[in-house]
C-alpha positions as CSV (number, residue, x, y, z in Angstrom):
1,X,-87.2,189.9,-227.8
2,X,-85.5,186.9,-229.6
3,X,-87.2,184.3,-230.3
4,X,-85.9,180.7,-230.5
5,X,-86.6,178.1,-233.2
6,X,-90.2,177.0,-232.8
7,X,-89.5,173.2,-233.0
8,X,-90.7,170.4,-230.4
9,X,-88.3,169.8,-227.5
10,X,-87.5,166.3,-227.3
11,X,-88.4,165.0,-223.8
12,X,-88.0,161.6,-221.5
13,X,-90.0,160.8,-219.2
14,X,-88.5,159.3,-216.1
15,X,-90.1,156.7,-213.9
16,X,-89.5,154.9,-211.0
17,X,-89.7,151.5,-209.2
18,X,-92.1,151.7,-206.7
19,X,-92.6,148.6,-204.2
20,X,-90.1,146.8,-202.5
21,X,-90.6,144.2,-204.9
22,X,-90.2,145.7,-208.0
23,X,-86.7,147.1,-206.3
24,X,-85.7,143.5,-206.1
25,X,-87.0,142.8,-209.4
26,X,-84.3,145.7,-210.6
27,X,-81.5,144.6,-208.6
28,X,-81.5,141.6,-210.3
29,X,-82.0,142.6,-213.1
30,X,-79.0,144.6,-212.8
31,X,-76.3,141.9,-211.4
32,X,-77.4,140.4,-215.6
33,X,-75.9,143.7,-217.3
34,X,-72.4,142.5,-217.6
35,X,-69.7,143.4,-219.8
36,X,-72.1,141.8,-222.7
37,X,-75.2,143.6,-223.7
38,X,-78.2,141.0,-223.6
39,X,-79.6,142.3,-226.7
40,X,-81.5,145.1,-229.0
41,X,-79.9,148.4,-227.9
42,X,-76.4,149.1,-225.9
43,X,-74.4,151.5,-224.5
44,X,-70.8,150.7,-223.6
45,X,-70.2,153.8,-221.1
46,X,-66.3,154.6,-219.8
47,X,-66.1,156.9,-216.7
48,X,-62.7,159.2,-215.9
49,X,-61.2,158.0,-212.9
50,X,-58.2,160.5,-212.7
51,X,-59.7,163.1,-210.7
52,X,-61.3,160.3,-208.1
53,X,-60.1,159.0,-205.7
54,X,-63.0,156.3,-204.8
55,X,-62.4,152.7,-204.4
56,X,-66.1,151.9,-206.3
57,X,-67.3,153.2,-209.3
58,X,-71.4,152.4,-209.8
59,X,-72.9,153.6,-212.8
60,X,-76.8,154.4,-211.9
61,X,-78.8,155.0,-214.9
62,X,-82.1,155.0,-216.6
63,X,-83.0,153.8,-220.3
64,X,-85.1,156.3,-222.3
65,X,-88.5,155.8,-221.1
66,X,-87.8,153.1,-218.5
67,X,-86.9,152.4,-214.7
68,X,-83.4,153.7,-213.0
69,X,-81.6,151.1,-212.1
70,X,-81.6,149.9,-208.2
71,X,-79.2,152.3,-205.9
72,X,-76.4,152.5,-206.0
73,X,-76.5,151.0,-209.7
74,X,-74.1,148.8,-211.8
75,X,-70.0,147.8,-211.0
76,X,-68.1,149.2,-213.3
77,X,-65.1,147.6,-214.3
78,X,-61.5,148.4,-215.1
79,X,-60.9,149.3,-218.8
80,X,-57.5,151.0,-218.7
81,X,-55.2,153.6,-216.8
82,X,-57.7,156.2,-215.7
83,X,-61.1,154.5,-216.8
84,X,-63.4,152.3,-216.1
85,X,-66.2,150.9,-218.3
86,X,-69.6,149.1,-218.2
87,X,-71.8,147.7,-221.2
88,X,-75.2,147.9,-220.5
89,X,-78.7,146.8,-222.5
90,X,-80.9,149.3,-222.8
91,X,-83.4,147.3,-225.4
92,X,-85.7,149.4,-227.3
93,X,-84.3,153.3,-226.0
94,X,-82.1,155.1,-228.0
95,X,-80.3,156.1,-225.2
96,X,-80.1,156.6,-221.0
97,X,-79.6,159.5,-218.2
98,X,-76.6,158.6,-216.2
99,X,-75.1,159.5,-212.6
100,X,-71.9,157.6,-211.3
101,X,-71.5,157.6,-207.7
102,X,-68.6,155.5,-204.9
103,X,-71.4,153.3,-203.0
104,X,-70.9,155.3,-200.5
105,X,-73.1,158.3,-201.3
106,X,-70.7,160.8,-203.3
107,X,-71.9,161.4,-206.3
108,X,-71.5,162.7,-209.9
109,X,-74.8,163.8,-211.0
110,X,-73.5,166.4,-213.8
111,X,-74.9,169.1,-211.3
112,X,-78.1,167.8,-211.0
113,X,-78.6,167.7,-214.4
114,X,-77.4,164.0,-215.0
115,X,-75.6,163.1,-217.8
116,X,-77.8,162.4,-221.4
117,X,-76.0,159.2,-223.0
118,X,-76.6,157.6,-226.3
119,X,-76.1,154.5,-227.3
120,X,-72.7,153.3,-228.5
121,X,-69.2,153.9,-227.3
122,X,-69.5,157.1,-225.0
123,X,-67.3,158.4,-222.2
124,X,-67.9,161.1,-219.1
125,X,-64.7,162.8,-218.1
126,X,-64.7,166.0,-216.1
127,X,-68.2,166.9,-217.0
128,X,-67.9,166.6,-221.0
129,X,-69.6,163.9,-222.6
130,X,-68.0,161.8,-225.8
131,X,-68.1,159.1,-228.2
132,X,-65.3,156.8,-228.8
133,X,-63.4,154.3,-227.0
134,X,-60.5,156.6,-224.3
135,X,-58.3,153.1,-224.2
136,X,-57.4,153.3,-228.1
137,X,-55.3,156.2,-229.2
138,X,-57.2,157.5,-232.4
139,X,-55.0,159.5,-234.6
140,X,-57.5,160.7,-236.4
141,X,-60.3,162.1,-234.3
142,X,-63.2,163.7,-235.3
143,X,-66.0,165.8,-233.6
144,X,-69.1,166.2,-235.5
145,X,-70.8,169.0,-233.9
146,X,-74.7,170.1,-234.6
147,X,-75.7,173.4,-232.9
148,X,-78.7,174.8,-232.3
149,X,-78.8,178.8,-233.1
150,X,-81.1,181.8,-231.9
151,X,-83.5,182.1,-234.7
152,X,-82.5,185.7,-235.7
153,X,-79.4,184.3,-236.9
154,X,-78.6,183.9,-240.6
155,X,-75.8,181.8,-240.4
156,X,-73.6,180.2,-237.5
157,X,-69.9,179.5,-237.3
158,X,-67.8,176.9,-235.2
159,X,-64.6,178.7,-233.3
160,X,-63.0,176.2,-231.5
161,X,-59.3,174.9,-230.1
162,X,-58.6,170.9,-230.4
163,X,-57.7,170.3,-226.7
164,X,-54.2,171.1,-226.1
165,X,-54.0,172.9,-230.2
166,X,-54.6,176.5,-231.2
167,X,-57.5,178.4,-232.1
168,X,-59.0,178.3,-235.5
169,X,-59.1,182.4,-236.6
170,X,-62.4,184.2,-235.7
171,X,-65.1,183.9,-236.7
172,X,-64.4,180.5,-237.1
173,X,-65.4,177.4,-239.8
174,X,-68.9,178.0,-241.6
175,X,-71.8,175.0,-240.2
176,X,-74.3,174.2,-242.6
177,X,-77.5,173.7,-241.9
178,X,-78.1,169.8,-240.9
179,X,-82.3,169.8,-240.6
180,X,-84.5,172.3,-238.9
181,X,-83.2,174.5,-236.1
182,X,-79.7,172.8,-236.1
183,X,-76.3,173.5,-237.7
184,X,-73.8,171.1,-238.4
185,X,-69.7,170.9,-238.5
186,X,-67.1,168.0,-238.8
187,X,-64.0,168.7,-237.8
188,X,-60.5,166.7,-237.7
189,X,-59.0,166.9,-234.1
190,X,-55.9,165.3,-234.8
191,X,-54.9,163.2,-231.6
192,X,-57.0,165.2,-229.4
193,X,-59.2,163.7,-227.7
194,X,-61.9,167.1,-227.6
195,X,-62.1,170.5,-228.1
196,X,-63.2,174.1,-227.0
197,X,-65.4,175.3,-228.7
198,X,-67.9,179.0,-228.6
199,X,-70.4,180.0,-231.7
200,X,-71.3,182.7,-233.8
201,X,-73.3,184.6,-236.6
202,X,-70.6,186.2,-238.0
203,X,-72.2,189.9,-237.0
204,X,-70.7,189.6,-233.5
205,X,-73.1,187.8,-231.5
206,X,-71.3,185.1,-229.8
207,X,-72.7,182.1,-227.7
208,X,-69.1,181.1,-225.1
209,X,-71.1,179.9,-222.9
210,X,-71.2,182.9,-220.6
211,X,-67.5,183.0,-221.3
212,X,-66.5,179.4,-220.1
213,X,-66.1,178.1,-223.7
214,X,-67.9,174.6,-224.1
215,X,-65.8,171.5,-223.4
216,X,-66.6,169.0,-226.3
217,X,-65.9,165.6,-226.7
218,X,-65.4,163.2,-229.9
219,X,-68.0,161.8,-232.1
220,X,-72.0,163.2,-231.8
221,X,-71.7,166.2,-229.5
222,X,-74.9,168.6,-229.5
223,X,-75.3,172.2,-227.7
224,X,-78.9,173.9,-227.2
225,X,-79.7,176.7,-224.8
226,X,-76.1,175.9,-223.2
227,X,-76.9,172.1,-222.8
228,X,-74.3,169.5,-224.3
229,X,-75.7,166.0,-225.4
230,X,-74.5,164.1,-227.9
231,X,-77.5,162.5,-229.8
232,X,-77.9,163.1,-233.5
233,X,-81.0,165.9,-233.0
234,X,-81.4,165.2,-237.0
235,X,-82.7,161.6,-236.4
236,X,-85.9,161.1,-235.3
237,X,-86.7,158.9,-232.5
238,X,-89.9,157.4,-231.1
239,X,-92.0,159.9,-229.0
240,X,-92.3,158.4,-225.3
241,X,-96.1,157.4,-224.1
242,X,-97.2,161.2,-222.7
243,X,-99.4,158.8,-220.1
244,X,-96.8,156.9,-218.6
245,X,-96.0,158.7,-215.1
246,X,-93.6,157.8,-212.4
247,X,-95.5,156.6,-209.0
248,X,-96.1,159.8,-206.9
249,X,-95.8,157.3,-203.8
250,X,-92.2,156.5,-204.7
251,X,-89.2,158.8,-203.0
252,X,-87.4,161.4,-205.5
253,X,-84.2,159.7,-207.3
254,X,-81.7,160.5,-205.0
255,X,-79.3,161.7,-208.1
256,X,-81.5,164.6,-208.4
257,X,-79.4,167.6,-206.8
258,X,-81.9,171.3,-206.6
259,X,-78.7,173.2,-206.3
260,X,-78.4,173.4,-202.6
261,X,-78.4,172.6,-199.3
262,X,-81.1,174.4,-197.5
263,X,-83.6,173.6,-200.6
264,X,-86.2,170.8,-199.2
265,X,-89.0,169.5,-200.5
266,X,-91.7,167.8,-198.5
267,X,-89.2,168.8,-195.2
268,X,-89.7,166.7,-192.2
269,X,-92.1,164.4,-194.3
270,X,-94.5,167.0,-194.2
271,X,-96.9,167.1,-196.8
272,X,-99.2,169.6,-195.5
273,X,-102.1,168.9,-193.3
274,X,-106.0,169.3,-192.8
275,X,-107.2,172.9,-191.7
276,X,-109.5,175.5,-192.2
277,X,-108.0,178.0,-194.2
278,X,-109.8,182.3,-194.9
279,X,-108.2,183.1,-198.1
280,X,-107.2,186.9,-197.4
281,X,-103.4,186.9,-197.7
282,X,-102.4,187.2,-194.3
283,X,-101.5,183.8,-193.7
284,X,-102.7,183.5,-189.8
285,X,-103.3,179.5,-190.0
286,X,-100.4,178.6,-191.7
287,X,-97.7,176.7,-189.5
288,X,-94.4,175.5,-190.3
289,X,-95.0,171.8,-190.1
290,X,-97.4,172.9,-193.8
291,X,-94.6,173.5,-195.9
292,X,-94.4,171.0,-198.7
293,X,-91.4,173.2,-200.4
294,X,-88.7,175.3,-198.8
295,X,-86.9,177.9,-201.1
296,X,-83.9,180.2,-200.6
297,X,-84.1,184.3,-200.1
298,X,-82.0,186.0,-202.5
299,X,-81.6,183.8,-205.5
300,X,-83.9,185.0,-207.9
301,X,-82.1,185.5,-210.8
302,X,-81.6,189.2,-211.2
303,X,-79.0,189.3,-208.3
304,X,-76.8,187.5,-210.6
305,X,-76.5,190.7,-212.7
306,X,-77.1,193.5,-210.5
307,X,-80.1,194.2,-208.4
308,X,-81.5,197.2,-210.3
309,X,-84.7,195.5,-211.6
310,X,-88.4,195.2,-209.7
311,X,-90.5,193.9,-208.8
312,X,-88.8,191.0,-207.4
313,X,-90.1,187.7,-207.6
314,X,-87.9,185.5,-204.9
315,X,-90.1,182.6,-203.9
316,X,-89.2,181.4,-200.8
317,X,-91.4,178.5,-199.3
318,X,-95.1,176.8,-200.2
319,X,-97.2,175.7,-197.8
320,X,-100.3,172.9,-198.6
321,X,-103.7,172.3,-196.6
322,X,-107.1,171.2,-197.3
323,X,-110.6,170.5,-196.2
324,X,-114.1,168.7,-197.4
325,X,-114.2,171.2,-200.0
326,X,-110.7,172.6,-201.1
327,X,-106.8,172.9,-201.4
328,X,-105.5,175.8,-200.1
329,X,-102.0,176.6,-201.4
330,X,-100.0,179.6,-199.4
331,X,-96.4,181.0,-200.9
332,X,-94.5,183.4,-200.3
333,X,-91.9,186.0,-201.7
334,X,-89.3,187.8,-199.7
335,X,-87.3,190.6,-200.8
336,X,-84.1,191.3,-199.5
337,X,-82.4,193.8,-201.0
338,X,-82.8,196.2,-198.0
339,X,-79.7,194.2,-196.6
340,X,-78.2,192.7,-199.8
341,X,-77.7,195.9,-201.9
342,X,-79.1,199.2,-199.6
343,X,-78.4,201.5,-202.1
344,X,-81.3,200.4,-204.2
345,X,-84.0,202.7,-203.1
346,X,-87.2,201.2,-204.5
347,X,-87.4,197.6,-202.3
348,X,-88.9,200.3,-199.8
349,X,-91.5,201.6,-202.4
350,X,-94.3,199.9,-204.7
351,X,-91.7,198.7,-207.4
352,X,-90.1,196.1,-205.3
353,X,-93.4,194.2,-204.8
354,X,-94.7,191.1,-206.6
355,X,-98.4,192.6,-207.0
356,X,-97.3,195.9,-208.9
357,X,-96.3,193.4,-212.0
358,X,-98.7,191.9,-214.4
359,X,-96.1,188.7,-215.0
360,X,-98.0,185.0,-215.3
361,X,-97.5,182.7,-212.2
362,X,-98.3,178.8,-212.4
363,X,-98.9,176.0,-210.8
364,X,-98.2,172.6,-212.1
365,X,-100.2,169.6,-210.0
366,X,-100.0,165.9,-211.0
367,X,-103.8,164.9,-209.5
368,X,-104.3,161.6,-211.5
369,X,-101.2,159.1,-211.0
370,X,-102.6,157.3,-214.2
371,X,-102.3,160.7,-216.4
372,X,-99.4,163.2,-217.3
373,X,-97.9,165.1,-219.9
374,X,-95.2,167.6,-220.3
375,X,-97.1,170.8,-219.9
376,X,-97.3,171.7,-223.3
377,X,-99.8,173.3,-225.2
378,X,-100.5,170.8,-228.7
379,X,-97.4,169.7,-230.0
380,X,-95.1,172.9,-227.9
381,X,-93.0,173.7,-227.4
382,X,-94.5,176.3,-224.7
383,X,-97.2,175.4,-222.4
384,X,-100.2,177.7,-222.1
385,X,-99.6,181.5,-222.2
386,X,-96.8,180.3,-224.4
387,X,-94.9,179.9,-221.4
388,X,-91.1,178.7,-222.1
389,X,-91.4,175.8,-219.4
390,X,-91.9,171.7,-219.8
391,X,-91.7,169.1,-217.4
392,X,-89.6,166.1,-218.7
393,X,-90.9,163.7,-215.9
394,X,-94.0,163.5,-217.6
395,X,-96.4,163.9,-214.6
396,X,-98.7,166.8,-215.6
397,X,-102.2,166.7,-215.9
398,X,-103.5,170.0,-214.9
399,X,-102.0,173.5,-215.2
400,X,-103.3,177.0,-213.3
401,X,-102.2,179.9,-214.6
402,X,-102.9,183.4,-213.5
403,X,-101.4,186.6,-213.1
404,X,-99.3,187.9,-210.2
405,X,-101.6,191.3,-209.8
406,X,-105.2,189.4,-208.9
407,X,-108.1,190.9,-210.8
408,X,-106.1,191.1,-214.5
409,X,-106.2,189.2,-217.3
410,X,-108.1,185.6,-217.8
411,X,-106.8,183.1,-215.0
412,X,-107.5,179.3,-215.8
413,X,-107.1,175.8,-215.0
414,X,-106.2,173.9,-217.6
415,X,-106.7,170.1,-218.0
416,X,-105.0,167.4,-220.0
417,X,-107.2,166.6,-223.1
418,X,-107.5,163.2,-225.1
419,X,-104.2,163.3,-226.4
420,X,-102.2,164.3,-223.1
421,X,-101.2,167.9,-223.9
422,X,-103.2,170.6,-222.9
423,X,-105.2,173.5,-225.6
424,X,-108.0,176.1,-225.3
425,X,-110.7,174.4,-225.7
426,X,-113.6,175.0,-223.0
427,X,-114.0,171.4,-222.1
428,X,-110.3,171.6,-221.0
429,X,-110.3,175.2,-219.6
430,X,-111.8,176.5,-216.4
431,X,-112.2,180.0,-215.8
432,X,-111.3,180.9,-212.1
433,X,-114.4,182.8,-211.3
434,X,-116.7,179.8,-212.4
435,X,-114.4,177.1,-211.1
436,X,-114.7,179.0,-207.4
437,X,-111.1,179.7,-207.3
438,X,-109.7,182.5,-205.9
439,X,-106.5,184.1,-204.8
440,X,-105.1,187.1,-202.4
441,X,-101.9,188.7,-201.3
442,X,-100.9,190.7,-198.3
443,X,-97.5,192.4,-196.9
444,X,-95.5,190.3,-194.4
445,X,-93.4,187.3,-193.9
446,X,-94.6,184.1,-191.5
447,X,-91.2,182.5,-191.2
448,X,-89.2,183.2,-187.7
449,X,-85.9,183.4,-189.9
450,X,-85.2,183.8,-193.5
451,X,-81.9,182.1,-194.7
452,X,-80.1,183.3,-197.8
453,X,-76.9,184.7,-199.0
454,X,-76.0,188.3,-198.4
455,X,-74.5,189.0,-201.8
456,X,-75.0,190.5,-205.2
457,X,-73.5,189.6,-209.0
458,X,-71.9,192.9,-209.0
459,X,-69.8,191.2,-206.2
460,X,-69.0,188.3,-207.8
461,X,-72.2,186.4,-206.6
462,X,-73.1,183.2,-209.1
463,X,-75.8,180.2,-208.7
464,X,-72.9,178.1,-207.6
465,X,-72.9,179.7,-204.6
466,X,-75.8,178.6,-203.8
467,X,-74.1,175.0,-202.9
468,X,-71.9,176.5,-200.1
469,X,-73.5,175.6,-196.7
470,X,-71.3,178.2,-195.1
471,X,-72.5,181.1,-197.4
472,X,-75.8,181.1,-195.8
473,X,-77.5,183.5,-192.7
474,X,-80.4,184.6,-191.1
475,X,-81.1,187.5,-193.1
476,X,-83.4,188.9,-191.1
477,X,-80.6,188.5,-188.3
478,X,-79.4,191.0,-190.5
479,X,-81.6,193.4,-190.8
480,X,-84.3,192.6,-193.5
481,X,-87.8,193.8,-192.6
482,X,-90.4,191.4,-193.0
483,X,-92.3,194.4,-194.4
484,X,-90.6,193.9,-197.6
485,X,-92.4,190.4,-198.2
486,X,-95.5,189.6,-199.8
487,X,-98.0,186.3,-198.9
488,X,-100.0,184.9,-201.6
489,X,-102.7,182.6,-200.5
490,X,-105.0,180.5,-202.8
491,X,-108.4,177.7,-202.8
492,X,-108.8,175.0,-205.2
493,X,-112.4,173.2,-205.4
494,X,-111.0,169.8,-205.1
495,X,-114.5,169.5,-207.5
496,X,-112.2,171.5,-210.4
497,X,-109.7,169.2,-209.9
498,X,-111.8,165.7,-209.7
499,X,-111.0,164.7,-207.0
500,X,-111.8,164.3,-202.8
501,X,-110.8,164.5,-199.9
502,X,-110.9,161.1,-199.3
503,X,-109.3,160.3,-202.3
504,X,-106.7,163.7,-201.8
505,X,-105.3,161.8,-198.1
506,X,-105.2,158.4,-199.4
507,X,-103.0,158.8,-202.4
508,X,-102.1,162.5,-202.5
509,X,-101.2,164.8,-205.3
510,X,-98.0,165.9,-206.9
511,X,-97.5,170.1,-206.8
512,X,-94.4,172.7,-208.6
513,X,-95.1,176.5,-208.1
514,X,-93.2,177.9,-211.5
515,X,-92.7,181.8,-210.9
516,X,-92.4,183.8,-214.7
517,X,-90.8,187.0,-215.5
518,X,-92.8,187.3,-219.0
519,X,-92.6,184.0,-220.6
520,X,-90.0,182.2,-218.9
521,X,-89.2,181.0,-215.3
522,X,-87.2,182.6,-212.8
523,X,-88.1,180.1,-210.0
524,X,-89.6,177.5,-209.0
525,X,-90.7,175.7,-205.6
526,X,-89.6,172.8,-205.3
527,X,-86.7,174.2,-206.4
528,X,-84.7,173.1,-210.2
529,X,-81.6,174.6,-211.5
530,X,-83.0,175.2,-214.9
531,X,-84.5,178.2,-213.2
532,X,-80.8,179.7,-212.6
533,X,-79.5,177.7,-215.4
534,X,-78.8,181.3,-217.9
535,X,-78.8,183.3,-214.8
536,X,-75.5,185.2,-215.4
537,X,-75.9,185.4,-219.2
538,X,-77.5,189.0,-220.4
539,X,-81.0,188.9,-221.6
540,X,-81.0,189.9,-225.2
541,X,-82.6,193.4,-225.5
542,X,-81.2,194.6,-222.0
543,X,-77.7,192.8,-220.9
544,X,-78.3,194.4,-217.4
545,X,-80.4,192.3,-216.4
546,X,-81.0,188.1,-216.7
547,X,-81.3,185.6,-220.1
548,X,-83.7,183.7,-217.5
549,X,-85.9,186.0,-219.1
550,X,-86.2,184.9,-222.1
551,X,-84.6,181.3,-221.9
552,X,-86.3,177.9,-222.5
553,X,-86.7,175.6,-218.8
554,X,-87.1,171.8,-218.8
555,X,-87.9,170.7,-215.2
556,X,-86.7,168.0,-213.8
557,X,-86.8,168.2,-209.9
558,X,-89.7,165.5,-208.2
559,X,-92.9,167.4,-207.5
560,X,-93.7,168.5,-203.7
561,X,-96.4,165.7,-202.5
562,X,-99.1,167.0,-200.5
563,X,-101.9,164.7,-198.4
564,X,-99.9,161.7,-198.8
């Protein structure tokens, strides 16, 4: 197995307004950000209007570190044919997420990713971010482009086409290295206003971006693990507060798209509710109205290249409850490959279930609103286990890892230590056995129906499927048999967590069930696209099967809430 460049993942932490006055507050203060930055830092952002047809263009966005602005955002204003621009302050941040949207709620959210800005001139158009200013024909263009390569490789060369110009010759123009983990190369684009670009060693690995070639813009552009930005990764830039945390009471930025549209989270409102609760696996008391997170069937991402591999690890819905003593957490996985691909024979034998596998599960729980980190372990970039996963809102204070076969290996609860990140230190560690937490699984389903797409890669199945309301059917309408799913059901001593009942229904705690295949995740409830993110890309020592494997996942969806 590969391994990536051990270096620190840079992270934002988002947060958000959360009283009806601070809202006002914000849309105030957003009617000031005119064409004129106030002062310290700016960003002049121009947004493509040739392939919209809206009669508004808001630009909603957050400053590193600080508050999105109040929905729908700021006006822009016309800049030239096909563009439209606004200058806003950003003060001390280096840079800002971004989402455009008409006002009327369409958006342009960069898939749910939103779109990383820096400061300066910069410009969205289809998707690619640049530098520069689109309303000036610059003869002389330039792209200065820093890449971050797989650590096995030696060297890394550029191939790439100036938008509407020829390819250079394979393999390409030589980077040099720029500072650690990151190669550099300027090149002249002529009048073009970007370029296509894929990367190489030079030994014939290739990074094309699963064979969609990445669209570059001008000025600072950066790829790592598939991601465009365009901040200089070589310049370093004030670490965000690891305490700061959003308020768990306010409602998930709307901007933030899971992929879609039958993922929830908190459905109905619900965020669980009080009952008694026998930890076997069978999952008798749980009712509908519990589920704080509702998944998908058949989009774990080994579909996306075949479904040959077990055991199978499709999370499909959580559930919350809790009583004087404990939270009780019930999840489950389904399995549908009896209807989706019936030629595989082992979905009907051990193989296919979750329990048969010795692969680390965890649970991610923001209990104190006044606490949160990343998930980290010391400076990262992997959390405990040396799990590839980190949560850039910032809201983790406790993380419960454990394996998927109960009885193996050392499952713990891990707690944020003085300096926000988490280590293996006892004070900070509690064993489950000691801590009184426990977990079991049984056969079976609880759902009535169990919604999904009835595809496979080999068909031409892809995660952007997933956004096609009309894709999806009752799968067990179908045919699945219940028989093929597993329920996991789990306590927590709200003791091992410091915190009450009381305390648990009057301000509630935040919750993400992350679901590994090794060392990186393959799923998540609530659900984030980072989990499906390299789903069609081969994983490096078998290209059968999934780079989710092996890849690295920042989260970024809102947390399920559960009591309040």
């Amino acid at each position: 197995m590969r391994h990536p460049i051990r270096r620190r993942m840079k992270r934002r932490i988002a947060a958000a307004a959360a009283t009806t006055g601070v809202m006002a507050l914000l849309a105030a203060a957003s009617a000031a950000y005119t064409a004129s930055a106030a002062s310290g830092n700016s960003a002049t952002v121009y947004y493509s209007t040739k392939n919209h047809n809206w009669t508004t263009y808001d630009l909603h966005y957050q400053p590193n570190g600080g508050a999105w602005t109040a929905l729908p955002g700021v006006t822009m204003e016309a800049a030239c044919t096909d563009w439209v621009k606004s200058t806003v302050d950003l003060g001390s941040a280096t840079g800002l997420q971004a989402t455009f949207n008409n006002g009327s709620g369409t958006w342009d959210n960069n898939g749910g990713r939103n779109y990383a800005l820096s400061t300066g001139t910069v410009t969205v158009k289809d998707g690619v971010v640049g530098t520069g200013n689109p309303c000036t024909t610059d003869p002389l263009a330039t792209a200065t482009v820093y890449y971050a390569a797989d650590a096995g490789w030696p060297t890394a060369n550029l191939h790439y086409a100036p938008t509407g110009g020829a390819w250079t010759t394979a393999p390409g123009v030589g980077m040099t290295e720029a500072c650690e983990g990151w190669y550099k190369k300027t090149v002249d684009l002529g009048g073009a206003t970007g370029l296509q670009a894929t990367f190489n060693n030079g030994s014939g690995a290739w990074d094309n971006n699963s064979g969609r070639n990445y669209a570059l813009g001008t000025g600072t552009v950066t790829v790592k693990n598939g991601q465009i930005g365009t901040t200089d990764p070589c310049t370093t830039t004030p670490t965000p507060d690891p305490t700061t945390t959003p308020d768990p009471t306010t409602p998930p930025d709307p901007a933030f798209d899971p992929g879609g549209p039958n993922y929830a989270t908190n459905p109905g409102g619900h965020v669980g509710q009080a009952a008694a609760v026998t930890v076997d696996g069978k999952a008798s008391e749980w009712t509908k109205d519990m589920i704080v997170a509702q998944g998908v069937a058949n989009d774990d991402p080994r579909i996306f290249r075949g479904s040959h591999e077990g055991p199978v690890y499709d999370l499909y819905s959580l559930s919350a409850a809790w009583d004087d003593a404990n939270l009780y957490l019930m999840w489950q996985f389904t399995n549908v490959t009896d209807v989706t691909d019936p030629a595989q024979g082992y979905p009907t034998s051990d193989n296919g279930k979750p329990y048969q596998g010795d692969i680390p599960q965890s649970l991610a729980l923001d209990v104190d609103p006044d606490r949160g980190g990343e998930g980290l372990l010391g400076a990262g970039p992997a959390g405990p286990w040396d799990l590839r996963t980190s949560f850039a809102r910032g809201e983790v204070d406790h993380l419960a890892n454990f394996s998927s076969k109960p009885g193996v290996g050392q499952p713990a609860l891990f707690s944020l230590n003085a300096a926000g990140t988490f280590d293996y230190e006892p004070a900070n560690v509690q064993k489950f056995g000691p801590a009184g937490i426990t977990y079991k699984y049984a056969d079976g389903l609880t759902a009535g129906e169990v919604t999904g797409i009835k595809a496979t890669g080999n068909a031409g199945y892809v995660p952007a499927d997933l956004a096609d309301a009309d894709r999806y059917e009752d799968l067990l309408a179908a045919g699945h048999s219940p028989s093929q799913d597993t329920t996991y059901e789990m306590n927590i001593p709200l003791a091992a967590l410091d915190i009450d009942r009381a305390t648990l229904e009057r301000q509630g705690l935040g919750l993400m069930l992350v679901s590994t295949f090794g060392q990186s995740a393959i799923g998540s409830l609530p659900q984030d696209p980072t989990v499906l993110d390299t789903a069609t890309e081969p994983y490096g020592p078998d290209s059968s099967t999934s780079h989710e494997k092996d890849d690295w996942d920042v989260f970024r969806a809102p947390f399920a809430r559960v009591g309040h």
